[in-house]
N, C-alpha and C positions, 0 to 999 in steps of 0.2 A: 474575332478574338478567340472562341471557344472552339473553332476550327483550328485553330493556331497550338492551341496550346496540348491537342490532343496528340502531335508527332514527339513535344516533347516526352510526356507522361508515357508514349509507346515504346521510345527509345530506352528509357527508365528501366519498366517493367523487361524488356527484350535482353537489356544487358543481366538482368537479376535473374533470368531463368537461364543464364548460359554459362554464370558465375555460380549458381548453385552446381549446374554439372560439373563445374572444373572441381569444383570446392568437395565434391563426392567422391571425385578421384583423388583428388590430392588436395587434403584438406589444410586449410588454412587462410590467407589472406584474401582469396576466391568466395569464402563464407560473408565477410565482413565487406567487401564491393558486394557481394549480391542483396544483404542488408540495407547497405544505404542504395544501393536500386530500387529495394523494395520503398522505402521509405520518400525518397526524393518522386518517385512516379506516380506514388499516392498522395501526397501533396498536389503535386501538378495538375492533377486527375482532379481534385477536391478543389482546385481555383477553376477549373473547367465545370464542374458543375455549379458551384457560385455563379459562373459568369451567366451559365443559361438560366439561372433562377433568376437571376438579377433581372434579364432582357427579356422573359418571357411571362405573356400575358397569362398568368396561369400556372398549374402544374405542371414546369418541361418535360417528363419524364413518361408520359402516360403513352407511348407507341409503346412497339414493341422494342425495336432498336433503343428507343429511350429507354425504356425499363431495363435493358441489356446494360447501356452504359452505366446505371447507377449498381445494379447487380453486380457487375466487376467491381468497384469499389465499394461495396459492402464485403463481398469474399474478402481482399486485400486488406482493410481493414481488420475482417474479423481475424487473417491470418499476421497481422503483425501483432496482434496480443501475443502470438506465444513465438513469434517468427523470430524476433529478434535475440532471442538466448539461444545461444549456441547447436544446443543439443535438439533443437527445433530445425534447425536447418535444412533440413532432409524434407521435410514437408513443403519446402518451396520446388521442388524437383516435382511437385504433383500441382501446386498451388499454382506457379507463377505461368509455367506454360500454357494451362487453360486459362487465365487470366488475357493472357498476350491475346489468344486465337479471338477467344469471347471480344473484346476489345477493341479488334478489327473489325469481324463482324457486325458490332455496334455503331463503326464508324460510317462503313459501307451500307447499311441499312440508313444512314443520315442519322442516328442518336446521339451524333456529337456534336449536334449544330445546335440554332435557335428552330423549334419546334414549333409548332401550330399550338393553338389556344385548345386543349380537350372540352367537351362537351359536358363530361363528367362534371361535379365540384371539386372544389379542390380538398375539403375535407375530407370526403369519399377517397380519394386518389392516395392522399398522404394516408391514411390509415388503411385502407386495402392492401394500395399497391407496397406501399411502405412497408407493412411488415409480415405479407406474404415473401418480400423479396430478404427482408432479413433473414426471415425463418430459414428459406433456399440459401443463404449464407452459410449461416450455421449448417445448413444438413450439407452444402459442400464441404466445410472444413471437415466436419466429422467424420465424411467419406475418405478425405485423403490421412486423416489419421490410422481411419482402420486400414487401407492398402498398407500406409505404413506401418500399419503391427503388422500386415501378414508379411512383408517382403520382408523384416527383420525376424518375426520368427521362423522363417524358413531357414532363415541363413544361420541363426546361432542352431536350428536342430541338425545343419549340415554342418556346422562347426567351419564355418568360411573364417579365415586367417583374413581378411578383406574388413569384416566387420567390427575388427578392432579398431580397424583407422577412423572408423566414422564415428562421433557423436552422435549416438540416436539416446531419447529417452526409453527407459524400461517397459517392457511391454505392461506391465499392470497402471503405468501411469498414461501411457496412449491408452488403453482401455477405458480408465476412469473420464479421463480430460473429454474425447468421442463422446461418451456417455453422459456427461456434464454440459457440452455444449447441445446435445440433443435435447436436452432437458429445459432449457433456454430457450431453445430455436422454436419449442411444438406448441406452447402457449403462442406466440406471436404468430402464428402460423394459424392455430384456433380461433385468435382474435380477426383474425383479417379475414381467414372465411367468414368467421358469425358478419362482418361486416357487409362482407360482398351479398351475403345472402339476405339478411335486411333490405338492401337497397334492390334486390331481387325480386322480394314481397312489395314493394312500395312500387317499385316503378315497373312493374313485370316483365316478364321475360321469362326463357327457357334453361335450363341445362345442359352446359354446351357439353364438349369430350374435355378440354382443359381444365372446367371446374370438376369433372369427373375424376381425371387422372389425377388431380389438387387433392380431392377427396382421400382417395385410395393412396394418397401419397402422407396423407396426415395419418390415415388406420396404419401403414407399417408403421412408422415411426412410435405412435403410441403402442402397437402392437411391441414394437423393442423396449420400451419403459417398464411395460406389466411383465415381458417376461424376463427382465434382467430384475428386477426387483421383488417379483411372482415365484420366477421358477429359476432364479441363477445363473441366468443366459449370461456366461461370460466370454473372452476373449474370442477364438477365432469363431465360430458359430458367431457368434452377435458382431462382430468384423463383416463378414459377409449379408449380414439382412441389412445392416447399414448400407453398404455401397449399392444392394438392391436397391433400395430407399432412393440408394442418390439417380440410379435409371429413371427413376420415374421421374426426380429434379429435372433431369437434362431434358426429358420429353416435352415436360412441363416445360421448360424455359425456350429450348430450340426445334421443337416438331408442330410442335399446338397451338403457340399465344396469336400466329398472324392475323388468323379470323377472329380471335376474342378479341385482338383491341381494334380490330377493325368495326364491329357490332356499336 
């Protein structure tokens, strides 16, 4: 069943990032299909992971592939808060195609089936993994916000006649919004290290390179907090330590995790 329901939720999502492109060019009824794309595939996606909760002895989600699979639908959710108002749309031309790729990936590593019993507990799991993978939501939304302040400030300083057709929001309200959702994401992200590292001192263990990169991945971030609110770090300068920020996401999520959840 939760193998089943995983082509739907792909078709979903796959239609919604080909209806944002049309919708970029030629805006209008392309916007509103890619919307209920978005919506109908994260549904579907969200009976898929009930079903492996429902069927599995445990926390489903603790591989890597599994953490993958619920990671797509935490981005997806976090990007229909602002996805579905119009002038948001543009952000699925970032959101929904890494969505689709991630998703696949997730499928092909087996994260979309019924999963082995983890070793871990299941408290430990839910509160680590949980909201290490929220926080990595958040700082992907945030990233594809700031791409999209920089591609739209480029294009009103080149004064592109193109950029009138599109609904984008104001660059100081992507600035803020970015900045807001960063704000969010680095507590739960705080919380889930202090977690992991508890169960670190209790049950011992090392240091891997992915709690490392985690590490270094929370300093930027808070590093952008102090100095957007320190020293005024606004718009494009704070646009790019953000998408920095989200390299180190990606490393973290796709270069590193196989031997940590292997351990």
């Amino acid at each position: 069943m939760a193998e089943l329901l995983f082509w739907p939720a792909l078709l979903a999502y796959s239609e919604a990032a080909v209806a944002y492109l049309n919708d970029a060019r030629h805006p209008g009824a392309g916007g509103r299909l890619a919307t209920w794309g978005v919506r109908v595939g994260w549904l579907v996606q969200t009976a898929l992971l009930a079903v492996q909760a429902a069927r599995a002895d445990g926390f489903p989600w603790s591989t890597w592939a599994g953490s993958l699979n619920l990671f797509v639908w935490l981005v997806v959710g976090a990007y229909l808060i602002w996805g579905c108002k119009p002038r948001y749309r543009l952000l699925g031309l970032a959101v929904l195609p890494l969505a689709v790729v991630l998703f696949v990936l997730a499928r092909i590593g087996g994260g979309t089936g019924i999963g082995d019993r983890s070793h871990y507990s299941n408290v430990f799991l839910v509160l680590h993994v949980g909201l290490v993978l929220a926080a990595f939501a958040g700082f992907t939304l945030a990233a594809a916000l700031s791409a999209l302040y920089l591609w739209q400030e480029r294009r009103l300083k080149r004064r592109e006649t193109s950029i009138l057709r599109l609904h984008a929001p104001a660059l100081a309200r992507l600035d803020d919004v970015a900045a807001r959702t960063i704000a969010i994401a680095l507590p739960a992200l705080t919380l889930g290290i202090a977690v992991g590292a508890v169960r670190l001192r209790d049950h011992g263990g090392s240091l891997d390179a992915l709690m490392a990169v985690t590490i270094v991945t929370w300093a930027v971030y808070g590093a952008y907090l102090v100095l957007r609110h320190f020293a005024g770090w606004r718009g494009r300068r704070a646009a790019y330590l953000v998408i920095a920020g989200f390299v180190l996401v990606a490393v973290v999520r796709l270069a590193l995790p196989v031997t940590h959840f292997a351990t």
